[in-house]
N, C-alpha and C positions, 0 to 999 in steps of 0.2 A: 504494500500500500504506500505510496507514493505523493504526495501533496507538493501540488505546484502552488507558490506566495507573492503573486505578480503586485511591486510594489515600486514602481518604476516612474509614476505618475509624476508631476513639478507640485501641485500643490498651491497652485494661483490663489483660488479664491481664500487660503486661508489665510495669504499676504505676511508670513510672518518672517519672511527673508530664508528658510531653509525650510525641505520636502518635510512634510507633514505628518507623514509618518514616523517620523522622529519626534513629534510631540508628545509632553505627557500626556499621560495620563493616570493620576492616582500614583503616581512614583514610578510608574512605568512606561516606557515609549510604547505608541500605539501599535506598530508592528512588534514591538520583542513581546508585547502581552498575546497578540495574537502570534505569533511563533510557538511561545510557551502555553500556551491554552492547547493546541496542536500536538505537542511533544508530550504531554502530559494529557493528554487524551487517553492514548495507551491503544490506539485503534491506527496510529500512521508508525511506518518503519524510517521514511526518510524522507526529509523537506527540503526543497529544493526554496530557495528566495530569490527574486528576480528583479536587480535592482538599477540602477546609474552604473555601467561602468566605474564613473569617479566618485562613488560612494561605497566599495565594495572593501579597500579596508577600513572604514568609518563604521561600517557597518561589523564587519567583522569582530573588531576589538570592542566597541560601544556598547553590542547587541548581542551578538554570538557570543564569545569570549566574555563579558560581565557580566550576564545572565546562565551562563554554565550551560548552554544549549549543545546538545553530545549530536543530534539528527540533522542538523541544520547545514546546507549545504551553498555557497551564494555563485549565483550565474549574471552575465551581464542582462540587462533588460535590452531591449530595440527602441524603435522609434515610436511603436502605438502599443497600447494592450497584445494585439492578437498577436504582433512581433517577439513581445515581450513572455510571454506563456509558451510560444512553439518552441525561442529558446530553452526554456526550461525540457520541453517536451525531448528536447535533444540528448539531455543529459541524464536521461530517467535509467533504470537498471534496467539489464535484462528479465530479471524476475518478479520485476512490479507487474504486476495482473491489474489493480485498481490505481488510477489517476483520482485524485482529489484536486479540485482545482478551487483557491480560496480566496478573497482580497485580501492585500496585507492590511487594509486600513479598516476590516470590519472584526476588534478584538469581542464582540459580544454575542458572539456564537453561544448556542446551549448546546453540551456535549449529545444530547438526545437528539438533536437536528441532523447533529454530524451522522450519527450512529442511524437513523432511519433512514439517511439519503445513500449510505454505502449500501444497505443495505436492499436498497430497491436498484442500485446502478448494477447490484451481480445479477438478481432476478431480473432487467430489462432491458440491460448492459447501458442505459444513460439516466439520471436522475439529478434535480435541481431544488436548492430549497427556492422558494414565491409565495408571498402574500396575496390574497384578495385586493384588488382594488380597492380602496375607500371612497374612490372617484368615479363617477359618472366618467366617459373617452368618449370624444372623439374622433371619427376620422373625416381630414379635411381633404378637398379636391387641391387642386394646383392654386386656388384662387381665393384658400382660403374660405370656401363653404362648406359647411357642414356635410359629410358626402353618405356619412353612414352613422348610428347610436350602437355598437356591437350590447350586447347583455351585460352587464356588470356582473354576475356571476360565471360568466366565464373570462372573466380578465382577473389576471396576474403579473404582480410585479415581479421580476425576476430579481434575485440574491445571489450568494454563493452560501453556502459550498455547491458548486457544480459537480458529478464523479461521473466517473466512466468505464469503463473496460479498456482496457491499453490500447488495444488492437483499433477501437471502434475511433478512438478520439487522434489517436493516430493518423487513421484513413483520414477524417474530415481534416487534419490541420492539412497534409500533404495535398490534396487533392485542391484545399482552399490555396494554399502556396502556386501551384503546379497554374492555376489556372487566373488568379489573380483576384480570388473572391475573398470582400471585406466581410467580416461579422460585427455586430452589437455586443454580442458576450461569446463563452465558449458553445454554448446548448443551442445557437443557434450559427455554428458551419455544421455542426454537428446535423440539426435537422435540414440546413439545406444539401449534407451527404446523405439525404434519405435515412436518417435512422430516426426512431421513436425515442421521447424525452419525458419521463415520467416525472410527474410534480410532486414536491412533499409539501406540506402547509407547514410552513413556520412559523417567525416571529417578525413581528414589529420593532421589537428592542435590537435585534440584529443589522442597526443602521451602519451603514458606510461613509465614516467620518469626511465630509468633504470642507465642511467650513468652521466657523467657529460658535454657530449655535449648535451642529452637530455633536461639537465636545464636551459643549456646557451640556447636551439632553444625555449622553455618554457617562458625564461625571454621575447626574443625577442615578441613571438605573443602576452603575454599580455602586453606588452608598447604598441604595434601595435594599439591592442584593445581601450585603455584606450585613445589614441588619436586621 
């Protein structure tokens, strides 16, 4: 089992002069808490993190090395997401059978997420955790008209952990390379390789730290947690 930690991103909106993933959180940076939430799971063998080139010994001695992380392994990142994950995808073992693929910036995963979405990626060979919409969508023409209302029960936001089968997520990244095809997240080159992508319902607390009221609602649910 295998965990790809694509953490690669600049971190604009959260303006605070260096990648955001390095921010506290709670005494912890927000990727070593998710690294260590990971390794301390007790369900992945080896992490692969996906970061700047020019942050990869920063990353090493700051993160790896002061937090005692033994599974942690650091790759360069690329230019976009999808760049950034295939590298990863490169460096995986022979004998990983399961891809976990996770953001480094969402440390508030429940281990029961994790543990339900592996668990449906060996019975379906793909699995994502999503949420219910809480929103009425959407879809507009070229012109900005309202073009369709889809049901709001069958809309979902998509999350990670995304997992998969080696084999399966494999094909989609090569074929997506090979032929010059962009993705939104990993589950969906995946279903434009033609494979099915099974939903797990998660959590809402499982946000993906982008800005800085992100961190403040972040801080709140782990006090929450811890008491």
């Amino acid at each position: 089992m295998t965990a790809i930690v694509p953490a690669a991103g600049q971190g604009r909106r959260m303006a605070v002069g260096y990648n955001k993933q390095y921010m506290q959180l709670n005494g912890m940076s927000i990727v070593g808490r998710t690294l260590y939430l990971l390794e301390e799971s007790g369900m992945i063998d080896d992490i692969i993190l996906v970061i700047p080139e020019q942050e990869i010994n920063y990353a090493q001695k700051e993160v790896v090395e002061k937090m005692g992380l033994k599974k942690v392994r650091i790759v360069a990142g690329g230019s976009e997401r999808q760049d950034s994950v295939y590298n990863g995808l490169k460096m995986i073992k022979n004998e990983t059978k399961i891809v976990v693929v996770h953001d480094g910036v969402r440390p508030l995963l429940q281990l029961r997420h994790l543990e339900e979405t592996i668990l449906n990626a060996k019975k379906w060979g793909s699995a994502i955790v999503a949420v219910p919409s809480k929103d009425t969508i959407k879809i507009a023409d070229e012109d900005k008209f309202v073009k369709e209302t889809p049901p709001r029960a069958n809309i979902f936001q998509a999350q990670t952990p995304q997992v998969f089968k080696k084999e399966l997520i494999q094909d989609a990244y090569e074929r997506a390379a090979e032929l010059g095809y962009r993705g939104t997240d990993d589950a969906s080159l995946v279903e434009w390789a033609g494979y099915k992508v099974k939903i797990v319902e998660g959590s809402y607390e499982n946000l993906k730290i982008t800005t800085p009221e992100d961190l403040l609602v972040a801080e709140t649910i782990l006090k929450e947690r811890e008491e």
